[in-house]
N, C-alpha and C positions, 0 to 999 in steps of 0.2 A: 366505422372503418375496420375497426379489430372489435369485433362482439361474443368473440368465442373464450369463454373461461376452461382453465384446464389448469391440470396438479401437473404436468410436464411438460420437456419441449415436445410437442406432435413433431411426427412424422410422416409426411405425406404420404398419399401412395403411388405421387409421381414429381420426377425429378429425383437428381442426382443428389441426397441428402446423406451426410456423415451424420453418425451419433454422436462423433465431435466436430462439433464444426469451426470454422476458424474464427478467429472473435479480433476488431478493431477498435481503439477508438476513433471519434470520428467530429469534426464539428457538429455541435448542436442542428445549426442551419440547415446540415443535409436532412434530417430527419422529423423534417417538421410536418410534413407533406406524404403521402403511401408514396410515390413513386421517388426514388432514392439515384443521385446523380454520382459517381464515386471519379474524380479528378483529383490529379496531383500524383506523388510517387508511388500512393497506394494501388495505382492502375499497375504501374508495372509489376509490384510485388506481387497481383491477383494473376494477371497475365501471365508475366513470363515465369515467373518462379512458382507459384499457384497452380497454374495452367488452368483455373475456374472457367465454365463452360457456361451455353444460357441452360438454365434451370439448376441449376448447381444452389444452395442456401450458403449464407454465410450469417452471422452474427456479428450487429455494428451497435457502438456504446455511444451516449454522447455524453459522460460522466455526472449524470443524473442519478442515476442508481436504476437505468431499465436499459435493456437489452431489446435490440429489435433484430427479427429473423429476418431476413430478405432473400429474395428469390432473384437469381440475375436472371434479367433477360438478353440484351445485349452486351459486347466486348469488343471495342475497338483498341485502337491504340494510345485513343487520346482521353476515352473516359469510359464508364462499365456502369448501367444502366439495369434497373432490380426495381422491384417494389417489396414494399412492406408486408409479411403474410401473417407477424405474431407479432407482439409484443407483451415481453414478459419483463417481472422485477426481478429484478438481480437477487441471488437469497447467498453467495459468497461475504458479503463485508458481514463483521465480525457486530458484535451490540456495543461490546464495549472498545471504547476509541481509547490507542493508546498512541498515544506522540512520544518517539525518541529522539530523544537529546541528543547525539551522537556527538562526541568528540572527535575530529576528523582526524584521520590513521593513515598512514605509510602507505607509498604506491596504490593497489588498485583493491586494498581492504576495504573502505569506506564506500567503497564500487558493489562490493558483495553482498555489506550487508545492508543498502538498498535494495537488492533483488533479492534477496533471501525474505530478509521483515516484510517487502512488497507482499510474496508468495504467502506470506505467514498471516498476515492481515493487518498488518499496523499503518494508520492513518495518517500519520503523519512523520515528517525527518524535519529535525531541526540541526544541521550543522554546524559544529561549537568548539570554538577556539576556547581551550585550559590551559595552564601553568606548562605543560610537558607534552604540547601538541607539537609534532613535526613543524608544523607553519607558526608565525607568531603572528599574521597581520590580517586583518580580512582581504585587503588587496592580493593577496596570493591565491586567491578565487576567483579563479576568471571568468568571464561571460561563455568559454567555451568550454570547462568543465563543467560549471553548471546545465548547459544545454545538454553536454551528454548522460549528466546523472538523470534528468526530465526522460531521456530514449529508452535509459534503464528501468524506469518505475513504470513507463509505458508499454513495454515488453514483458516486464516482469508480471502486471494488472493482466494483461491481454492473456498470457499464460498462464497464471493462475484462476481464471476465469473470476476476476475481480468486479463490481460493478462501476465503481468508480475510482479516479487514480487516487493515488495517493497525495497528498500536499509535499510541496518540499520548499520549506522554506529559507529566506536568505539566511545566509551565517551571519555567526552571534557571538561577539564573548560571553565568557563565563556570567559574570554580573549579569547580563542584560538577558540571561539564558532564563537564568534563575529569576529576574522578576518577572519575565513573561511567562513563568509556568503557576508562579504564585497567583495569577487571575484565575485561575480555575482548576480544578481534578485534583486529585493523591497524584502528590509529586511523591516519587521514592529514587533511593539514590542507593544503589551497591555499593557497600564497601568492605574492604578483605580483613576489615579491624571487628568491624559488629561481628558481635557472639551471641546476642539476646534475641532480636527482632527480626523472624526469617518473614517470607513475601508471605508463605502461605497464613503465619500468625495476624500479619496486618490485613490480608484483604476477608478472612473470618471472622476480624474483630469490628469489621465494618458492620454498622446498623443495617445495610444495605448494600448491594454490590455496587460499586462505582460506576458511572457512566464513563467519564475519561479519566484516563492514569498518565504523567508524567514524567518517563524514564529516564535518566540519567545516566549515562555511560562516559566514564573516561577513556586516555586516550591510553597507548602502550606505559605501562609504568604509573598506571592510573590517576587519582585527582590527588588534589595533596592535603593534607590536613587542615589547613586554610581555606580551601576551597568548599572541604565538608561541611566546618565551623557557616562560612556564609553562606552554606545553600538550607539549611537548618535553621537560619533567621529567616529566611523567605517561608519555612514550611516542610522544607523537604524531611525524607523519613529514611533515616541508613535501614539498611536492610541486609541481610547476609544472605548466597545464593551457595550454602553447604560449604564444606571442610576445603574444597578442591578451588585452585586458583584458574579462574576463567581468561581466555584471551579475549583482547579488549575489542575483536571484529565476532567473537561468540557470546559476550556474558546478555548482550542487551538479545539476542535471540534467544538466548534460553530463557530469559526471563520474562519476555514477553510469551513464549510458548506455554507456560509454568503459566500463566496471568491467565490468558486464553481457555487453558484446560481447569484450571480453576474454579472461573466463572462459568464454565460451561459451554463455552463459543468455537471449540475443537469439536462439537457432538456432529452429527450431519442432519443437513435438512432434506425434510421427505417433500415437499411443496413447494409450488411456485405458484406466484399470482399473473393473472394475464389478462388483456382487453381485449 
């Protein structure tokens, strides 16, 4: 069905093809098959805000990690109608997987920086109730703030031209933060008291570069001494992010950006694999 290997996305030498194209997630299901059925809200967004034509391509994910071109041929009202012309891997997600902790923040901070670390490549949010969190209960997480943090990570992937979403997992207190990062990766934790152990010292002194890292953010006014003491029984590593006091919707992007360029995972890819 797809037999053609290439180092980029082709572009036809017919039909209406952007050098960017618009990129969705999308049910597995649709894309099982070359010929691709596209219903539900996403007709109207192609339609009326789109205004995508037949032979127009677009780019549909089904968070696999490939990316499939398709070529519409049809556009009705009620569904938009394409086949499969490429299918290529995804060469955006990062090697190394980093999960943030996040302590959840004031109004629509903790909004941000799921689209910002989306954009940035970090693989997973972990939502976490601290000693000095604005909320103190997990019930103050409703089922409709979480659905709209999921529209964010999925705008934000599609934007960034991500292969697959991110995770965003339920909220957590502190304790139960801390023993689920103790199963596996460099757990490290900022804090504005280390003077010794900066990021760049720990991930140099590694045998090896990490596969996954475990970041740790507090919330405004950050963790408290107690919190440090018990996440350091689990494993976690204080860490200092330089002289300067970071805000607690910025310290976990820089520090994941600082990880990323590090390891090497900011460089850019010249290649794509394709069937």
């Amino acid at each position: 069905m797809w037999d053609q290997v290439q180092t980029s996305h082709p572009i036809p030498s017919e039909g209406r093809v952007s050098l960017i194209m618009h990129r969705f997630f999308v049910p597995a299901s649709w894309l099982e098959k070359e010929q691709v059925t596209i219903t539900g809200t996403l007709v109207h967004r192609l339609r009326n805000v789109l205004r995508v034509k037949s032979r127009d391509h677009i780019i549909l994910l089904d968070n696999s990690g490939w990316e499939h071109q398709v070529e519409i041929a049809n556009v009705s009202s009620q569904r938009i109608e394409g086949r499969i012309v490429h299918k290529f891997l995804a060469t955006a997600e990062p090697r190394t997987k980093i999960s943030l902790y996040q302590a959840v923040l004031k109004l629509n901070k903790f909004e941000w920086v799921l689209q910002k670390g989306t954009q940035l490549g970090i693989v997973g949010f972990v939502p976490m109730i601290s000693e000095r969190c604005v909320i103190g209960s997990l019930e103050d997480i409703s089922k409709t703030k979480t659905e709209r943090w999921c529209r964010i990570l999925m705008e934000a992937a599609e934007q960034s031209r991500r292969g697959r979403l991110p995770t965003l997992r339920p909220a957590v207190l502190f304790p139960t933060a801390c023993e689920d990062a103790a199963r596996g990766g460099l757990t490290l934790i900022p804090w504005e008291e280390e003077r010794e152990q900066s990021l760049r010292s720990i991930l140099r002194a590694a045998e090896r570069p990490p596969f996954s890292i475990n970041l740790f953010i507090g919330p405004e006014g950050g963790f408290t001494r107690q919190e440090l003491t018990q996440a350091q029984r689990y494993g976690a590593i204080p860490i200092t992010l330089g002289p300067r006091i970071l805000r607690a919707e910025t310290a976990g992007l820089v520090a994941a950006a600082a990880i990323l360029y590090e390891l090497g995972d900011l460089e850019s890819s010249d290649s794509e694999s394709t069937v």
